[in-house]
C-alpha positions in Angstrom: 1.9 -10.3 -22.4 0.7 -8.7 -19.2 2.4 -5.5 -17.8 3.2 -4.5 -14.2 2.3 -1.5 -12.4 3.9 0.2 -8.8 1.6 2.9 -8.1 2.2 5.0 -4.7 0.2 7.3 -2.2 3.1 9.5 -1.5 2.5 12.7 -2.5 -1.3 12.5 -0.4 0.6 11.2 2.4 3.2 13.8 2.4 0.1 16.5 2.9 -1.4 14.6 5.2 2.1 14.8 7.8 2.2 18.1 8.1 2.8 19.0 4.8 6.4 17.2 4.4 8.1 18.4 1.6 9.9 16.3 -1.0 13.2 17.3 0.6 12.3 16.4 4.0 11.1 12.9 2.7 14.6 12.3 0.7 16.6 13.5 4.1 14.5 10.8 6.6 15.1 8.3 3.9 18.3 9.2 2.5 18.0 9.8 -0.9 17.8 12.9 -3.0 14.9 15.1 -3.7 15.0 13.7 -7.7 14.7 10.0 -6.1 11.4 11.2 -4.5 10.3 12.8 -7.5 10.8 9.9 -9.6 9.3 7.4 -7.4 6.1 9.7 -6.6 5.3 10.1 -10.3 5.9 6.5 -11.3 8.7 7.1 -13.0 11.1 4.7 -10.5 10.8 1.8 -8.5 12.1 1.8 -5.2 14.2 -0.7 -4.0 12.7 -2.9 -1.2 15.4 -1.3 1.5 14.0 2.0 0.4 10.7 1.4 0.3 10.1 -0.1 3.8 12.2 3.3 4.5 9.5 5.6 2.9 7.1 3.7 4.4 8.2 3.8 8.1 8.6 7.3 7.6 5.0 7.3 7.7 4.4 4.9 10.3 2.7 2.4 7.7 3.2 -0.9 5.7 4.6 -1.1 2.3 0.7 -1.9 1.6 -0.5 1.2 2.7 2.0 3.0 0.9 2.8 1.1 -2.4 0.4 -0.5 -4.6 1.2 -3.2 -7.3 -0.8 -4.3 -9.9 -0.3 -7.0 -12.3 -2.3 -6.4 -15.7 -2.9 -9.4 -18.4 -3.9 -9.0 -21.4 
């Protein structure tokens, strides 16, 4: 059985625009602050609305932003 994996750059991103705060992500892309949470510790996967949302917040692809890996074993 092989498992699936949604990793995210989120939090790294979030420093890298001027320090955005979890709160201030949830606002532009209208969730709440535990949504954010969730998703940036793995813990939640976004829904495809919400994660081209996160990502244009950014000004990047889902790519850039999201990372999914397949593993088989």
């Amino acid at each position: 059985m092989g498992s699936n994996r949604l990793s995210n750059n989120i939090r790294r991103l979030r420093f890298e625009h001027d320090q955005m705060t979890q709160q201030q992500l949830a606002d532009k892309a209208s969730v709440t602050r535990q949504t954010i949470i969730a998703i940036e510790a793995g813990k939640y996967a976004p829904s495809l609305p919400l994660a081209f949302k996160i990502a244009q917040t950014f000004g990047l692809s889902i790519e850039a932003v999201f990372q999914y890996e397949n593993e088989q074993s």
